[in-house]
C-alpha positions as CSV (number, residue, x, y, z in Angstrom):
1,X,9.7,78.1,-19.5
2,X,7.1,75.8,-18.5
3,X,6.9,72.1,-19.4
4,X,4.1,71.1,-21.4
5,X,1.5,69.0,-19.8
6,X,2.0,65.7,-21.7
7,X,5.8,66.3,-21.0
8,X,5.4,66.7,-17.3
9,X,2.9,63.7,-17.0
10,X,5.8,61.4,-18.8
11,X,8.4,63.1,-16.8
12,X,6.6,62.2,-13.3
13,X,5.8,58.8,-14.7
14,X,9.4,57.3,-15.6
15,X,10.3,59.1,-12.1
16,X,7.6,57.4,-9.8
17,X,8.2,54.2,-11.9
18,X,12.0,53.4,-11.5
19,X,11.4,54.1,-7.6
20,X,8.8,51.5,-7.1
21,X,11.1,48.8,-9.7
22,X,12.2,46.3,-7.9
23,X,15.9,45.2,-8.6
24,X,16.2,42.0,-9.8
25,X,18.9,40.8,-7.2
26,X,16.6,41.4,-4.4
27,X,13.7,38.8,-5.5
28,X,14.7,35.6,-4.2
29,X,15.4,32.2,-5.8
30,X,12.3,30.4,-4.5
31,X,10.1,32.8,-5.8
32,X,9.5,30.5,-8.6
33,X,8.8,27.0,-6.4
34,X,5.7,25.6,-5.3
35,X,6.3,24.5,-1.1
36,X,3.7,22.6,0.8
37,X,4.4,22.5,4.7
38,X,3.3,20.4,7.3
39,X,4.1,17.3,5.2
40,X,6.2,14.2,6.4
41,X,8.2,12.1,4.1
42,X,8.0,8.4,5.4
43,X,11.1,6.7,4.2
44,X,11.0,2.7,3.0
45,X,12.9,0.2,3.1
46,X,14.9,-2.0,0.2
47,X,12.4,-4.6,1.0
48,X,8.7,-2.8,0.2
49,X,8.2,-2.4,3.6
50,X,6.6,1.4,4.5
51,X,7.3,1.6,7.8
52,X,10.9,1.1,8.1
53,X,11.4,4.2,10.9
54,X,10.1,7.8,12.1
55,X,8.4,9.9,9.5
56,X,10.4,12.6,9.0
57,X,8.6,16.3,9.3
58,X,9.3,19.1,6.6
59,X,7.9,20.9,3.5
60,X,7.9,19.6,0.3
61,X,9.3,21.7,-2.7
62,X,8.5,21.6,-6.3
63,X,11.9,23.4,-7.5
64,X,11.0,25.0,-11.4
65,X,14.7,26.3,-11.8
66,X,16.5,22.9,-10.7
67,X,13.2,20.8,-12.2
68,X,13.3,18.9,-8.8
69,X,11.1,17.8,-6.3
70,X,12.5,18.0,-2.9
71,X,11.6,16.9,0.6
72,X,13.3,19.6,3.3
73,X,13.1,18.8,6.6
74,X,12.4,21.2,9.5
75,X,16.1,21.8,9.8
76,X,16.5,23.1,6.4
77,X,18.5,20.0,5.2
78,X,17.0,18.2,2.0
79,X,16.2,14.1,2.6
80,X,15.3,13.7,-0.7
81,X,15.5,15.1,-4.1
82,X,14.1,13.9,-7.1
83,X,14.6,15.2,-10.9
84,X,11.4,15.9,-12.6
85,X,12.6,13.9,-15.6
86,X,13.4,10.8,-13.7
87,X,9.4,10.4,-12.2
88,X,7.6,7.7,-13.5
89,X,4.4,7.5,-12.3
90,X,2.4,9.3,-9.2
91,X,-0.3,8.6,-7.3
92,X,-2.2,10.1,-4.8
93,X,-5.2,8.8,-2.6
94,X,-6.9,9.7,0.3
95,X,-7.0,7.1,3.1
96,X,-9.8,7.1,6.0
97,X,-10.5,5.1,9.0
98,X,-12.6,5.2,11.7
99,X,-11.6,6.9,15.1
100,X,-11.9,4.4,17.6
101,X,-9.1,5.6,20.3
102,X,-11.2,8.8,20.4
103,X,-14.7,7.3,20.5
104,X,-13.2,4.9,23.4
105,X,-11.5,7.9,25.1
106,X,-13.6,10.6,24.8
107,X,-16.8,10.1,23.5
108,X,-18.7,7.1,21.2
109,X,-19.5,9.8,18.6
110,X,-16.7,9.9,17.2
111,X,-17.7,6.8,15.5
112,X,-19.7,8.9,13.2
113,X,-16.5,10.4,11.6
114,X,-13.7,9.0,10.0
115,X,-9.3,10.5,9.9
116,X,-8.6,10.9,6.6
117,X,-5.1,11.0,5.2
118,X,-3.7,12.3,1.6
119,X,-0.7,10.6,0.7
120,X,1.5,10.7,-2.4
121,X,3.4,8.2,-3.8
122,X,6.3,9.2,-6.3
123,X,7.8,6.3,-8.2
124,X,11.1,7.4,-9.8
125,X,14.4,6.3,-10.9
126,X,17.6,7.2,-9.5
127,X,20.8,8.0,-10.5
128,X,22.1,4.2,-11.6
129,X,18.7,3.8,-12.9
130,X,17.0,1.5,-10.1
131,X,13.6,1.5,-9.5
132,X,12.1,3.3,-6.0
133,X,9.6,5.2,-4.6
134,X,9.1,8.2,-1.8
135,X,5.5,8.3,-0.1
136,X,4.3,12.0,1.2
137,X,1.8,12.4,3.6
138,X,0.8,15.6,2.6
139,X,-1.5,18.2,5.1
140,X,-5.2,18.2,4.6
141,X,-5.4,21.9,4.0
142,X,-2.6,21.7,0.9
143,X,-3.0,18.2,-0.4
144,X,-5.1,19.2,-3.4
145,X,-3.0,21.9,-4.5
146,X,0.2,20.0,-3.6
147,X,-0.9,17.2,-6.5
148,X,-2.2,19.6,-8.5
149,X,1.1,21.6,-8.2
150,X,2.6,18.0,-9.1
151,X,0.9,17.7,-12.5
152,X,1.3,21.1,-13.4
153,X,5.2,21.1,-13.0
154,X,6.3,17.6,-14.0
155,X,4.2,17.3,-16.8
156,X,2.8,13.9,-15.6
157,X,-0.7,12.9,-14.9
158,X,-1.1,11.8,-11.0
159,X,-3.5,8.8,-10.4
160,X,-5.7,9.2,-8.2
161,X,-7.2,6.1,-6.3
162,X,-10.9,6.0,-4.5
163,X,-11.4,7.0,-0.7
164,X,-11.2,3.5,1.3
C-alpha cells in the first residue's frame, strides 16, 4: 500500500525537521548578550581623578539574563559589574586631538588629521547606595553599536556630548 502524497510530504517534513532542531542545551548562555571587544575600562579613583593606574584591556558585556553590564578582562575574570537597574545616567562622547608625535616623527601631515576616541561614561550606584562611575573607552569600529546596544538594553537614554 502506497502512502498518499500529502501523507508522504508531512511524513518527510516532521523527519528532516527534528534532525536539523537544535536542542536547547546546546545553545549557549551568551547567546542572548551584546559584547564589544577591544575596549579598556580605565578605573578612577575615590578622589575624581581618571587616571589613577593602567587601563585595563577586555570586552564589555551587556548581560540580558543577569540585566548587568560587565567589564571582562582578557583573562576571562570580570572587573566590574553593574546592575542595569542601579545606572543613572550615561554619556558618551567622542574626543579628538591632533597628532603631533606622528607629524614630528614621521611626517608634518599628519597635522591634517586628528585621533579620535569614544568613551563612555556609566554613572551608577552600588550596592550600599554610593555614588560612582566606570569610563569605557570603547573601539572605533563598535563604539556606535556599543551605545546603542546601551540604550536598547537598559532602557536609558545615553547623552551624547559634541566632538571637541
Amino acid at each position: 500500500m502506497v502512502a498518499s502524497r500529502p501523507a508522504f510530504i508531512v511524513i518527510v517534513a516532521l523527519v528532516l525537521g527534528a534532525s536539523f532542531a537544535i536542542p536547547a542545551e546546546d545553545v549557549p548562555e551568551t547567546a542572548y548578550d551584546e559584547s564589544f571587544d577591544k575596549a579598556e575600562y580605565l578605573p578612577g579613583t575615590t578622589t575624581g581623578q581618571m587616571k589613577a593606574g593602567q587601563a585595563v584591556k577586555g570586552t564589555l558585556v551587556f548581560d540580558t539574563q543577569k540585566r548587568n553590564v560587565d567589564f571582562l578582562q582578557e583573562s576571562g575574570s570580570p572587573a566590574l559589574s553593574i546592575k542595569f537597574d542601579s545606572i543613572k545616567t550615561m554619556t558618551y562622547e567622542r574626543a579628538s586631538k591632533p597628532r603631533m608625535a606622528e607629524a614630528v616623527l614621521i611626517s608634518p601631515l599628519f597635522l591634517l588629521s586628528s585621533a579620535k576616541k569614544h568613551y563612555l561614561t556609566i554613572q551608577y550606584a552600588d550596592e550600599s547606595g554610593v555614588g560612582k562611575y566606570a569610563i569605557l573607552h570603547l573601539h572605533k569600529k563598535n563604539a556606535q553599536q556599543a551605545v546603542a546596544c546601551a540604550e536598547a538594553q537598559t532602557g536609558k537614554k545615553v547623552e551624547q556630548i559634541a566632538e571637541k
